[in-house]
N, C-alpha and C positions, 0 to 999 in steps of 0.2 A: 530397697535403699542400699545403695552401694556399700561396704565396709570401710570407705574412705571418708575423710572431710569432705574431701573435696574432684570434682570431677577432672579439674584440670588445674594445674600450677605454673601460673605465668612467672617466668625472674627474667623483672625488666619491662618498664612498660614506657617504650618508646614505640615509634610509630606500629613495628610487626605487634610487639606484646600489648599494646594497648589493643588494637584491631582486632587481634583476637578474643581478648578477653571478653570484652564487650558483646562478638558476635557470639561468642560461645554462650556466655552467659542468656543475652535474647536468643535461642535454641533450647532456653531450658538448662543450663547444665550448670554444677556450683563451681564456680570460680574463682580463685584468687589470684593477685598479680602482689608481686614483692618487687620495691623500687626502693634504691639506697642513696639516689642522690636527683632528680629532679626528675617530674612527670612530663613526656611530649620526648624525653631523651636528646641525641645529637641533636635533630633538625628543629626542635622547638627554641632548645638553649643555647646551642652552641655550633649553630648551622647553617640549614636554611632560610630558616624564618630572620635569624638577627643579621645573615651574611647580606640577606636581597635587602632587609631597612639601610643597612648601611651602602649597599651599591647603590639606590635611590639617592641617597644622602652625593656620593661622589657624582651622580651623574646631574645633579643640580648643577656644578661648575660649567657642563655645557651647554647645559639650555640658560643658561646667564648670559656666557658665549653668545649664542647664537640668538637671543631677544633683542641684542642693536639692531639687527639686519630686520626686524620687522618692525623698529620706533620702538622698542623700549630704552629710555634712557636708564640703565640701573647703575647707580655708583654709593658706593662707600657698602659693597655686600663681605660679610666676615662671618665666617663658620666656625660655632664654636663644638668644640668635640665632649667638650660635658653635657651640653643641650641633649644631644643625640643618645649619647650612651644612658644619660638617666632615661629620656622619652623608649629608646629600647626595652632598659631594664623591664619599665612598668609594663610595655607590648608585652613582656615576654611573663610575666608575673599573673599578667590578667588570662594569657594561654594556660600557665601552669595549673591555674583556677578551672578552669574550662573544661581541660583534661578529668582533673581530678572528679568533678561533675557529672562528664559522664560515664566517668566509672562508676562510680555510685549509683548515680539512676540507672544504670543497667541492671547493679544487682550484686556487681564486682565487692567481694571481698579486697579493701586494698590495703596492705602490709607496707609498713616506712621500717627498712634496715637490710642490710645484706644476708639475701637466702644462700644455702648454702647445701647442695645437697647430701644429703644422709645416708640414701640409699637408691634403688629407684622408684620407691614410692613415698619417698618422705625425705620433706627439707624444714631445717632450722632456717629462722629468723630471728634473732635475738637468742631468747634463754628457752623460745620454744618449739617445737619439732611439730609439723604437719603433716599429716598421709592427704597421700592423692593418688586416684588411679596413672593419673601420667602427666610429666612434666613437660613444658615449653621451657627452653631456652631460646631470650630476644635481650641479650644483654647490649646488641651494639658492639662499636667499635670506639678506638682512642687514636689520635693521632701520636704518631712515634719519632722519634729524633736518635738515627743512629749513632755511634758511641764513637767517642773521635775526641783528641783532645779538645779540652775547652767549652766541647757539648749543652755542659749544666747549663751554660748560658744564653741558648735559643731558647727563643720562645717557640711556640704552634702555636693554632689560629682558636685553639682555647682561651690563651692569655689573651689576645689579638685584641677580642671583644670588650675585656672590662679593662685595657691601661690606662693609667690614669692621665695623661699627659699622648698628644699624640709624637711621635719622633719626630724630629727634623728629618731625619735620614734613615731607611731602612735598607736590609738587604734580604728580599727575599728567595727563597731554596727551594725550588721544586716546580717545573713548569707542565704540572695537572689542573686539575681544576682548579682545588684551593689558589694554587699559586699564583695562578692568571686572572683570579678573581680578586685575588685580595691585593694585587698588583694594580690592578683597576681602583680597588678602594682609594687603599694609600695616598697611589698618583691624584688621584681628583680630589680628594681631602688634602691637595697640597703636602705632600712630603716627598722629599727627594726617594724616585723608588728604585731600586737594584731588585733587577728577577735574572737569579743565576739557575742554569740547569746545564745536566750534564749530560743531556742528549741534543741536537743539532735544530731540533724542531718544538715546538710547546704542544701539548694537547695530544698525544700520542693517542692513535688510535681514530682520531678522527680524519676526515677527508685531508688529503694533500694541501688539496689549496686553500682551504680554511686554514690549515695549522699554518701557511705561510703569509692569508692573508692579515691571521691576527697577529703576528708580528709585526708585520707594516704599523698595523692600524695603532699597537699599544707602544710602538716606538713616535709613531706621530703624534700622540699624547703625551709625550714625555719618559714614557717609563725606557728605562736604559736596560736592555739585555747582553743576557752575557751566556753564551752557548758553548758548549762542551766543554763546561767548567765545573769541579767539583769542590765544595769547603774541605782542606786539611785539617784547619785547628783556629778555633777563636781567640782571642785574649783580652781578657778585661781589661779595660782602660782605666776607667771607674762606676757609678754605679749605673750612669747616662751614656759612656761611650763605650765601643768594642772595637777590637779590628780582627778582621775577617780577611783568614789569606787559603788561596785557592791552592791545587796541586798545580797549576801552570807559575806560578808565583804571584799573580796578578790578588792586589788587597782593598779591603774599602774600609772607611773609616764612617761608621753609622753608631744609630745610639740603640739602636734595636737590630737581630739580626733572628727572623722566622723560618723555621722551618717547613714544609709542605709535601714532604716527601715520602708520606704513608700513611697506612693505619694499620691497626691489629685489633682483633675481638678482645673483649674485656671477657676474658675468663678467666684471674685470678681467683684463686682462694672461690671457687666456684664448686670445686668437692669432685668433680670429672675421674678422683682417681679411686672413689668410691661405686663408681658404675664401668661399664663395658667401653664407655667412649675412648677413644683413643686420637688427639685433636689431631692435622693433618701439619704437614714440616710447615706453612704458613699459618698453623695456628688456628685452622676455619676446622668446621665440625661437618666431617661426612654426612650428608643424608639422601633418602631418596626421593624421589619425584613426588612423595606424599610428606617430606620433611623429617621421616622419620628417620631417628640415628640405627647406629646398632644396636644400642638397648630398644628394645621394642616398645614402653613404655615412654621413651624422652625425645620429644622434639624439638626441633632448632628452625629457627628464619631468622630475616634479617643478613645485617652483616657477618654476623656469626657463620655464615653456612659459604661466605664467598662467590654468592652471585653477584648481580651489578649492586655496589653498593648507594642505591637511589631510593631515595622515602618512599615512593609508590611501588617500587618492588617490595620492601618488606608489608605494606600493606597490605600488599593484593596478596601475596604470600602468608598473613595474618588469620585475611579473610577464606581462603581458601583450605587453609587449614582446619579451622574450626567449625566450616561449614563441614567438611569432609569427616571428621570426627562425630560430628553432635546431630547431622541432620542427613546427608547422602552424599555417594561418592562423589567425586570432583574429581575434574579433567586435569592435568597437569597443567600448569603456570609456561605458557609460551616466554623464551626470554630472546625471543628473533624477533625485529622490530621495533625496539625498546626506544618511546621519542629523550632524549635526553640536549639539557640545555647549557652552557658556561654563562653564569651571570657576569660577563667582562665588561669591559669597555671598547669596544661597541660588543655587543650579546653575540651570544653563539647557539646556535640548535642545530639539529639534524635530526633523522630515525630513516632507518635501512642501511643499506649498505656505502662501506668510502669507494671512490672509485677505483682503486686498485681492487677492494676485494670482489667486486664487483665483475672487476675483468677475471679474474680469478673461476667464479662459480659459473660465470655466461660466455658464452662462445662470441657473443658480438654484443655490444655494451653503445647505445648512443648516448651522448652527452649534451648536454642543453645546459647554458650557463648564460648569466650575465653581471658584467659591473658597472654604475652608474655613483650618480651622486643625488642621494635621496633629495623628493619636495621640499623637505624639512629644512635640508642646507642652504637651498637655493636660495636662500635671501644672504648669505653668512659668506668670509669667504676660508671655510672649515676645508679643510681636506680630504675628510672623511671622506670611506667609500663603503657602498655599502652589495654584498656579492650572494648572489642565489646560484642553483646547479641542482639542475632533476638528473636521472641517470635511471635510463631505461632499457630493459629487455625487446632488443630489437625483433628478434624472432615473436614474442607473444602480446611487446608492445605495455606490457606492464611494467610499471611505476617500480623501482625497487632503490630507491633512494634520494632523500630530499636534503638539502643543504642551506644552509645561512649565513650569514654573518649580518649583522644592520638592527638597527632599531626595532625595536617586539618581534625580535626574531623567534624567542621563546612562547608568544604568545600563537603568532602566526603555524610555527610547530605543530603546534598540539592541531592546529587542526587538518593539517598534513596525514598527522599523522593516521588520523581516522581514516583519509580516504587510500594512506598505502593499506591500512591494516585490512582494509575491506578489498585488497587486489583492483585499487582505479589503474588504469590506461593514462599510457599518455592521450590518447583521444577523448576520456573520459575530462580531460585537462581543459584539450584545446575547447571544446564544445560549453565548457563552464564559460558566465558571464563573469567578467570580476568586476569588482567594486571600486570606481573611478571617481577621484585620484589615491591610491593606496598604494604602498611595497607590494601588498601581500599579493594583488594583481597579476605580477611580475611572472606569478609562478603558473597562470594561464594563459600567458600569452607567448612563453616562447615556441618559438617555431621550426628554428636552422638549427640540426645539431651541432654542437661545437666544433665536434670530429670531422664535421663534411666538409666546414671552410677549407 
């Protein structure tokens, strides 16, 4: 029996620190995880799970839209936003439950209060101090609001979820995902929406023509953007209104004004200056390809460590961890590939490569695209559009990049994503039957690459 408590000490049990604890714990090992403010972390509370309730919630306004065009007569429809927020609350109350649950029946030692480390084999919690052969750090991240007159008075998309009233008028700041998504919410929950960003494009990072077709598509929705604009200084009006003036001079007069512009690891008052770690100038925690830091005893996942900050990376990250500690070695964690999604209005997926970088790594790059206007509209007369783009290795003829924009575009993803992961052909493509009438079809039938017209 080891001279410690404990085999491992988790602080933080959101998706990575939960994951492991649990897997560590069924391997046999004694476990405890310390959590100082809600089990399931960002994406239970303050994320994922309550961001997609409420993008459902906004994309109700268009399937209302569009049920005249198939005989639905709906009139007198009214969204109330306490309905929602309370019906969330409990979603997310009955998760926290859930969570909790299976930490327990795993076996999980679980700690309520901020751990703090001591040394590197022992952290306080409260008024008392724990050994453990070796610590996880999975504290997560916090959204940030740079400092700039007037600052105190944005919100982030923390406050975003419990206001109590929704605004007439927003102005939202940051055109990454948050932004684009809660720009989505807002609009379709009916509020006048402002999405100001200070680069020229939204969704940086992604393929070209997604990032310009989702501008199209959230301007044809209403939402007003405003490009290479940055906030100088806010001023309180009173406790409902603000104005928002830009460095171009251009101002808006809203009663909410959200920030979207970042995050950083919550490692406050975390004890870092009690061990070897040294955080990195964006505040992420070095580690190597098996997580561990420079203290050889403390590990880190999650957003903490600065890979793609997405729930099922700190997961699989969670899990590969503990497995690799408590039961046999483990391969490194592939982060090429990664399918990831924009819950907007209209959704956004991809996994592989944009087409610039594409041209980039491959001497010859085909391109296969299409834009249409979904079955779904066809009764309505919406304008939506909805745009696919495979991007292929002409020379080898393998799959190296899938794109979206449209209706379950996120759902359709995922399973894209399996047959890039597994090296499909575009022949591997055309040879597939698709499923008639469907989107997802779309993506085995083209034919002419884009490039050749």
């Amino acid at each position: 029996m080891s001279e410690y408590a404990f085999d491992l000490f988790v602080i933080g049990a959101g998706s990575g620190g939960v994951r492991a604890s649990r897997t560590a714990a069924q391997l046999g090992a004694r476990v405890a995880v310390a959590e100082e403010r809600y089990l399931g972390g960002t994406c239970v509370n303050v994320g994922c799970v309550p961001k997609k309730l409420l993008m459902y919630s906004a994309h109700y306004r268009d399937l209302l839209q569009l049920a005249a065009g198939f005989g639905w007569d709906i009139k007198h429809a009214r969204f109330d936003w306490k309905t929602l927020r309370k019906n969330k609350d409990q979603e997310i109350t009955r998760l926290n439950q859930v969570y909790h649950n299976l930490l327990i029946n795993a076996g999980v030692t679980l700690l309520e209060g901020h751990a703090h480390i001591v040394n590197p084999h022992c952290v306080k919690v409260g008024e008392k101090i724990y050994t453990t052969e070796r610590i996880l750090i999975a504290t997560g991240g916090h959204p940030v609001v740079p400092e700039f007159s007037g600052s105190e008075h944005a919100i982030t998309s923390n406050e975003a979820f419990y206001l109590d009233e929704l605004p007439e008028k927003i102005l939202i700041v940051g055109g990454g995902y948050i932004g684009v998504e809660f720009s989505g919410i807002f609009n379709g929950l009916g509020v006048e929406t402002h999405l100001c960003h200070r680069g020229d494009a939204l969704l940086k990072g992604f393929d070209q023509d997604i990032r310009q077709m989702i501008a199209e598509e959230l301007t044809k929705k209403g939402v007003q953007l405003h490009f290479n604009t940055d906030i100088a200084r806010i001023e309180k009006v009173d406790d409902n209104h603000f104005t928002a003036y830009a460095n171009d001079g251009h101002e808006w007069h809203v009663n909410k004004v959200m920030f979207a512009t970042g995050r950083s690891p919550n490692l406050t008052n975390l004890g870092l200056e009690n061990t070897a770690i040294q955080p990195n100038k964006n505040g992420t925690i070095k580690v190597d390809q098996h997580y561990q830091t420079i203290e050889p005893s403390i590990y880190a996942v999650g957003d903490v460590v600065g890979h793609l900050a997405l729930t099922p990376i700190a997961l699989a990250e969670g899990m590969i961890l503990a497995r690799h500690l408590f039961d046999k070695p483990q391969h490194a964690l592939s982060y090429q590939d990664i399918p990831t999604a924009v819950f907007s209005q209209p959704p956004v997926a991809s996994v592989g490569l944009a087409e610039a970088d594409a041209r980039e790594k491959y001497a010859a790059v085909d391109v296969y695209q299409t834009r249409f206007k979904p079955m779904a509209f066809s009764l309505s007369d919406t304008d939506e559009r909805t745009f696919i783009k495979l991007l292929v290795d002409r020379h080898t003829d393998k799959v190296i990049g899938c794109h979206m924009l449209g209706p379950d575009a996120a759902e359709i993803m995922q399973g894209l994503a399996v047959a890039l992961t597994a090296g499909a052909t575009k022949n591997d493509f055309d040879r597939t039957i698709g499923i008639h009438p469907t989107l997802a079809e779309e993506f085995v039938t083209l034919r002419k690459p884009h490039n050749a017209m």
